[in-house]
N, C-alpha and C positions, 0 to 999 in steps of 0.2 A: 388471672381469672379466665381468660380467654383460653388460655390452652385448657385448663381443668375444663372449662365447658366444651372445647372440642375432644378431649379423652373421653367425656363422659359420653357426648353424644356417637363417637364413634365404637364406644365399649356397648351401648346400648343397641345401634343399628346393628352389631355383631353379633348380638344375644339373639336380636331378632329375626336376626337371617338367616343365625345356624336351627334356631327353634322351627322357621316354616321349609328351609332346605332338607334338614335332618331326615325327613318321610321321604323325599324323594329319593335322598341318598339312600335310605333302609332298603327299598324298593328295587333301587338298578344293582345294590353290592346284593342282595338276596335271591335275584336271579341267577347269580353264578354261581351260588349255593349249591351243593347238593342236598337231593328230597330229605334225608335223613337230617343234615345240617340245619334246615330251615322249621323244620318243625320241632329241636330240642330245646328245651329247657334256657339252656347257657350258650344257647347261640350271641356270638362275635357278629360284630359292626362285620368285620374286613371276613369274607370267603376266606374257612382253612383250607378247603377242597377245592381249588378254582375248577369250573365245570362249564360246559358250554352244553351239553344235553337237554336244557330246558329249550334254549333257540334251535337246535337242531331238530326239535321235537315238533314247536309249534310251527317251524318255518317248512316242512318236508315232511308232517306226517298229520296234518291238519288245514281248514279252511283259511287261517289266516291271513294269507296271500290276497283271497278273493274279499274277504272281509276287508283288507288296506284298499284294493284295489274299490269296492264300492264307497269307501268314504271320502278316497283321496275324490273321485267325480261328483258323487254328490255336495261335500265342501266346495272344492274349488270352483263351480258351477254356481254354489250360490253365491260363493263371496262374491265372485264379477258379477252376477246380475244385483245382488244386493247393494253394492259400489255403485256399479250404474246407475241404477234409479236413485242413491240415494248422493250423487254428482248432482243431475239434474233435478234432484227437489230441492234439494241443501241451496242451489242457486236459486232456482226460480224465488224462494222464500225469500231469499239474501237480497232478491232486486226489485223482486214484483212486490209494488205496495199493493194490496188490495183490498177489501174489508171484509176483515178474518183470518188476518194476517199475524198478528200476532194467536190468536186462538188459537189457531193450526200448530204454531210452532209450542206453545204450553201445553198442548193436547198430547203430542207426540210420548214422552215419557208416563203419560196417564195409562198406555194400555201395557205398561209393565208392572201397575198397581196390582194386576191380578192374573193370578196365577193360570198358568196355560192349560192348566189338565182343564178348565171349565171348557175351553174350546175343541178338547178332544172328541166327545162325542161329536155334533156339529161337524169339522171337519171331516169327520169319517164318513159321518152319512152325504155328506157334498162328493166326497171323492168318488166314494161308491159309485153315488147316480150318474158321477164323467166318467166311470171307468176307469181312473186313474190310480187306485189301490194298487201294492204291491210292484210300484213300479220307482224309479229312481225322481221321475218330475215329482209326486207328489211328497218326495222327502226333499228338494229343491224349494217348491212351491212354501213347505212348512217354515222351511228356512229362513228364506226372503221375507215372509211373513212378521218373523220376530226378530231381526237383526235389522231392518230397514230403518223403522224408527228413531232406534238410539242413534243410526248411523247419521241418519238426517239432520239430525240434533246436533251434534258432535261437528260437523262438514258443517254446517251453518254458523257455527260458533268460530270455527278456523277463519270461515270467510270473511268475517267481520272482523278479523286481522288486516287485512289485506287494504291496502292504503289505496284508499277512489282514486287518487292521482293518477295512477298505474292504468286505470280503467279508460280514466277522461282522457289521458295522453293518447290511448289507441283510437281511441271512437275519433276523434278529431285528427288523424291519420286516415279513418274511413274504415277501422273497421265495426265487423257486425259482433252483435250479440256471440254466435257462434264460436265466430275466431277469437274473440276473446278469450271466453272461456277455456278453451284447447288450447290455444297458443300461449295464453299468460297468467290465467287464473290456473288451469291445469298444474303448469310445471312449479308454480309455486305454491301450492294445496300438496303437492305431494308428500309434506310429512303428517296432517291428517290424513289424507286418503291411505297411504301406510296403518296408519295406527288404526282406523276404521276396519282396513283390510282384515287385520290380525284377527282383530274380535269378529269380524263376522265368518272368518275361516275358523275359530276355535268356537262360537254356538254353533257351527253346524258337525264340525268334527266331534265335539263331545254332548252332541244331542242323541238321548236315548230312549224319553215316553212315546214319543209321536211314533220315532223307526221300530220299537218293538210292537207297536200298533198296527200300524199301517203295512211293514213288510211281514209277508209269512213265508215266501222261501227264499232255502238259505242259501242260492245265488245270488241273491240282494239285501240280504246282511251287511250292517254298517260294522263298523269295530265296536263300538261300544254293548249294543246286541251281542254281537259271535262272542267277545272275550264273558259276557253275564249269562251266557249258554255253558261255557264251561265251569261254572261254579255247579254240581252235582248236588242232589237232595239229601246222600248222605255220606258223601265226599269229595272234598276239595282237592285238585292237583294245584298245589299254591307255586312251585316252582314255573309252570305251565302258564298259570296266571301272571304272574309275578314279569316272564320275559315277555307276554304278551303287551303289558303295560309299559315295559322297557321302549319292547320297539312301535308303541302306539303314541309316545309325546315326542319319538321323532322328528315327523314333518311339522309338527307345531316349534319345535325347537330348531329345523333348518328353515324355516317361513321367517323365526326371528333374527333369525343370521342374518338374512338377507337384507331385510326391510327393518331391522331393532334400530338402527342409526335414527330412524327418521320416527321410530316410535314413541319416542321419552318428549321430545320435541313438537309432536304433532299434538300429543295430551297437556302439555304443560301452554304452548300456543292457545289451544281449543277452553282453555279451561281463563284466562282471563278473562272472556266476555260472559 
């Protein structure tokens, strides 16, 4: 019985994985499509035509360069301040009793109840009156904005892994609040602060109402903007599209290489409290 339940379960996760894989696969073998191949009828899974013209095209005869180049800074800029701040709230919560102490921390996931475009107008007119429209802080600032939250949530929940012993053992050695945190809460949070990392480096890298909002030239174009600039009113270059999508879940796919070890770990830790 055991084995039929693990055939079954692993015929199942199989289904499911080639069912949510399948699109991504359509995606990277249709970029080395040729135009003609991509748009027929009876187009094949596998390239007849193997082609590199669609990257040669978007990479040397278009923006996209400066489009990666603005999202890789606007991301990674927010993921570290977004982490930062949400280090130091995730703790303060975790240690400081205060009264509203728990409020704060239920409250947090409440400003996901509603949807962000209400806040569009509002921020634009804030931005405006700082000056800060059309510039890269105010697509940082948006960022940190809605990824801080969950992050704080998430790093608060990890913390409460963390065995007091480890804490009382140092304080009673002499140290401070401070070194604690950096010296020994730090280096053992880091498979939540990984997994936090991810997600707030993929809401800024696939954020696109605020930045087609708030930027208006195309020196500060994000990828998500530049690549929805090239869909035409009454026509699509789908292979153009197609490689631009290719080499846009890159850096979300080499971010997971690096830090995916401590990812699966940091959510499954974060998710028992």
């Amino acid at each position: 019985m055991k084995d039929k339940g693990k055939l079954f379960l692993g015929g199942s996760l199989s289904i499911i994985f080639i069912i949510f894989f399948f699109p991504f696969f359509w995606i990277i073998s249709s970029a080395f499509k040729s135009p003609q191949e991509i748009i027929q009828k009876n187009s094949t899974i596998i390239p007849q035509s193997f082609t590199f013209e669609h990257f040669e095209k978007i990479l040397f005869s278009s923006d996209f360069l400066i489009y990666l180049k603005n999202s890789l800074i606007v991301s990674f800029f927010s993921m570290f301040i977004a982490v930062v701040l949400s280090i130091f709230a995730a703790y303060g919560l975790h240690k400081l009793k205060f009264y509203g102490n728990k409020l704060v921390e239920r409250s947090l996931l409440v400003t996901y109840a509603f949807p962000g475009v209400i806040l569009l107008i509002p921020m634009y007119l804030m931005l405006g009156k700082m000056g800060l429209l059309n510039s890269y802080f105010a697509l940082i600032l948006i960022n940190v904005t809605f990824s801080t939250p969950f992050a704080v949530w998430m790093l608060k929940a990890f913390f409460k892994t963390i065995p007091y012993d480890i804490e009382e053992a140092a304080m009673i050695d002499g140290a401070s609040k401070m070194t604690i945190l950096f010296k020994i809460i730090f280096p053992l949070a880091l498979p939540g602060i990984a997994s936090v990392s991810i997600f707030c480096f993929i809401i800024s890298w696939t954020e696109y109402m605020f930045a087609s909002i708030m930027i208006s030239g195309d020196d500060l174009k994000t990828l998500p903007v530049g690549l929805a600039s090239i869909v035409g009113q009454y026509q699509i270059d789908w292979g153009f599209l197609l490689a631009g999508a290719t080499l846009a879940s890159l850096p979300v796919i080499i971010l997971f290489i690096f830090v995916g070890k401590y990812f699966v770990s940091g959510l499954t830790d974060g998710a028992v409290k």
